[in-house]
C-alpha positions in Angstrom: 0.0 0.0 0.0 1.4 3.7 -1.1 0.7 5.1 2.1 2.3 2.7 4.8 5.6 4.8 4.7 3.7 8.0 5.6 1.5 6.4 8.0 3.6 4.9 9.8 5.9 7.8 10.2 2.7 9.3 11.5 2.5 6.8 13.8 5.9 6.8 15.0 5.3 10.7 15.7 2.3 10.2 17.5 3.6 7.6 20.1 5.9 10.4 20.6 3.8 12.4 21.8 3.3 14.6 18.9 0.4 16.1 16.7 -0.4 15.2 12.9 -3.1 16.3 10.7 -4.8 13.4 8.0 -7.2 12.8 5.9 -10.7 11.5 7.5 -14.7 10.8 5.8 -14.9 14.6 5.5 -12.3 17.0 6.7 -8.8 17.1 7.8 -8.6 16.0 11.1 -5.9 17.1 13.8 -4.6 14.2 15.8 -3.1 12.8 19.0 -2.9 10.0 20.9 -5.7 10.4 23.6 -3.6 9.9 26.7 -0.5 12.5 26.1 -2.1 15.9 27.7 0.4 17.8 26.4 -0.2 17.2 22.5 -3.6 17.9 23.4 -3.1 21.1 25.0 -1.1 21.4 21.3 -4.2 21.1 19.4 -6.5 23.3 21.7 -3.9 25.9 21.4 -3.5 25.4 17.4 -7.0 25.9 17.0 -7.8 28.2 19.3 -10.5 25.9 21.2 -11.9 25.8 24.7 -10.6 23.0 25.9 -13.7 22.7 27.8 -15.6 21.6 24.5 -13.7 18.7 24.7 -12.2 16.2 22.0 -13.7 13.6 19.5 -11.8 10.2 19.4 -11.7 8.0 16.6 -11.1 4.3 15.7 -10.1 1.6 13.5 -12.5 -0.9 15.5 -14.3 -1.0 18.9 -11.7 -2.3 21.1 -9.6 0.6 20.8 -12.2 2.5 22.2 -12.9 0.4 25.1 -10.3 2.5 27.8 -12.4 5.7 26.6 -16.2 4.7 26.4 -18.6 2.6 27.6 -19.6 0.4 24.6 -22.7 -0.6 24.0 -23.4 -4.5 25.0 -24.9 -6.9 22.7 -24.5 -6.8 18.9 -24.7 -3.1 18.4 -22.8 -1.3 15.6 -21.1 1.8 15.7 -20.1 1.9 12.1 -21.0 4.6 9.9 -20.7 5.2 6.2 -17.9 7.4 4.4 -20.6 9.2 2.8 -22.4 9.9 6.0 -20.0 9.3 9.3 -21.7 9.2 12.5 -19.7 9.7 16.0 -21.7 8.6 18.7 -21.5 10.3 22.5 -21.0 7.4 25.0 -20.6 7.4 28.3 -17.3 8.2 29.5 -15.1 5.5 31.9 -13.5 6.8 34.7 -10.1 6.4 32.9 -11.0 8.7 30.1 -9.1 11.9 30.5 -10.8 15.6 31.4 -9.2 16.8 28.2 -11.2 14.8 25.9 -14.6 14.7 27.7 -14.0 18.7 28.8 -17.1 19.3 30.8 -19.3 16.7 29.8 -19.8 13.2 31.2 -19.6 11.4 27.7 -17.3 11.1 25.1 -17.4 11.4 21.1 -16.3 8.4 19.2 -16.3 6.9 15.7 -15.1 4.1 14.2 -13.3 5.4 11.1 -14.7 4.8 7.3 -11.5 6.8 6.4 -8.7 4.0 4.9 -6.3 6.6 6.3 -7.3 7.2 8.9 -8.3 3.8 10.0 -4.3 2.6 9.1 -3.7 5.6 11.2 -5.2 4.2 14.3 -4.2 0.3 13.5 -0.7 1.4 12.8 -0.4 3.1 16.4 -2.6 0.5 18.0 -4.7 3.1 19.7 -8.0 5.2 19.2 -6.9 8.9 18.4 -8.7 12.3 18.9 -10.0 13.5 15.8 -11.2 17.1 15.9 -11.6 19.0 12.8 -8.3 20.7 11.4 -10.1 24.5 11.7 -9.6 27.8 13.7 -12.6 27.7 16.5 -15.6 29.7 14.1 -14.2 28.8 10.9 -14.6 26.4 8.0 -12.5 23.1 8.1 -10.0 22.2 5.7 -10.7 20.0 3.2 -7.7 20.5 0.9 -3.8 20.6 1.6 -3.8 23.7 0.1 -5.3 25.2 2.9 -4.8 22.6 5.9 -0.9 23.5 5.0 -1.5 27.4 5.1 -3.2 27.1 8.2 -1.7 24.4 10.7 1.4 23.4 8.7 3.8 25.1 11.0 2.0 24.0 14.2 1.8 19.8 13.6 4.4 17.7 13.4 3.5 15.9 10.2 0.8 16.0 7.7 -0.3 12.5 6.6 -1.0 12.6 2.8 -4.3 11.8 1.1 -7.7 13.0 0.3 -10.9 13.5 2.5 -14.1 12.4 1.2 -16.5 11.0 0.3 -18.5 12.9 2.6 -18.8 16.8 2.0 -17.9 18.0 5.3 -18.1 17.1 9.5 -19.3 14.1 10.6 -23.0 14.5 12.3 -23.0 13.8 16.3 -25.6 11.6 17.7 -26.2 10.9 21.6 -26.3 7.2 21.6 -28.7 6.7 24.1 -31.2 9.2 23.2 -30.4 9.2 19.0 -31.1 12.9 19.4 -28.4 14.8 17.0 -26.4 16.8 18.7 -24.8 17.9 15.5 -25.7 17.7 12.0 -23.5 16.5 9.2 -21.6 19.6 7.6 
């Protein structure tokens, strides 16, 4: 596969402790591994984000989420398509940290459509926050052109590849209720 160099080198960087921006469903995401507060504090900063909104996290499949959220029991999906992802708000354990659930008591998750970014998790064996490569208020990238312009100097490495299919966000849905929280972009 073309991108294994690049991914993991992204990987590599993120184990680190550092901050990469890649290619998910809809939009650039920025990324870190959930646990390292620091390259969190990174992304906050680089966006210009209330840390208090908290942090999606992403996945290649459910078990990588299992330290974060509360998964549903039984056969219940949490897949979504890459033309219209879905991240679901779980419950939160008690080991997920304040700086992904900021002040609420769940947590955002998906389990990527995205090839890249699903090789992304897989290839550092660990869900991975996902929040939309954007200054707070402002549209998200969707093109290198401008996810270079804007973050280039404040990642670490920028994981080549395309977004899509989906034409923007994913939608948030509160998994116990269904209620959308968040429409798709």
């Amino acid at each position: 596969m073309a991108l294994s160099v690049p991914v993991h080198k992204a990987a590599r960087i993120l184990q680190r402790g550092g901050v990469v921006a890649y290619p998910t469903e809809g939009v650039f995401g920025l990324g870190c591994v959930p646990d390292i507060e620091e390259a969190a504090r990174r992304i906050f900063a680089a966006k210009k984000r209330d840390p208090s909104m908290g942090l999606i996290l992403i996945a290649a499949d459910p078990t990588q989420l299992e330290r974060y959220a509360v998964l549903p029991e039984g056969d219940v999906h949490l897949d979504s398509s890459p033309e219209h992802p879905v991240t679901w708000v779980l419950p939160a354990t008690a080991s997920t940290p304040p700086w992904i659930r900021g002040k609420h008591t769940g947590v955002a998750v998906r389990i990527t459509a995205h090839p890249v970014a699903a090789a992304l998790c897989n290839a550092t064996g660990s869900a991975l926050v996902s929040t939309s490569a954007n200054i707070a208020g402002q549209a998200p990238a969707r093109n290198s052109f401008v996810l270079r312009r804007t973050f280039g100097p404040l990642v670490d490495y920028i994981v080549p590849g395309e977004c899509g299919p989906a034409g923007g966000a994913s939608e948030i849905r509160d998994f116990a209720s269904g209620t959308v929280l968040r429409p798709a972009e």
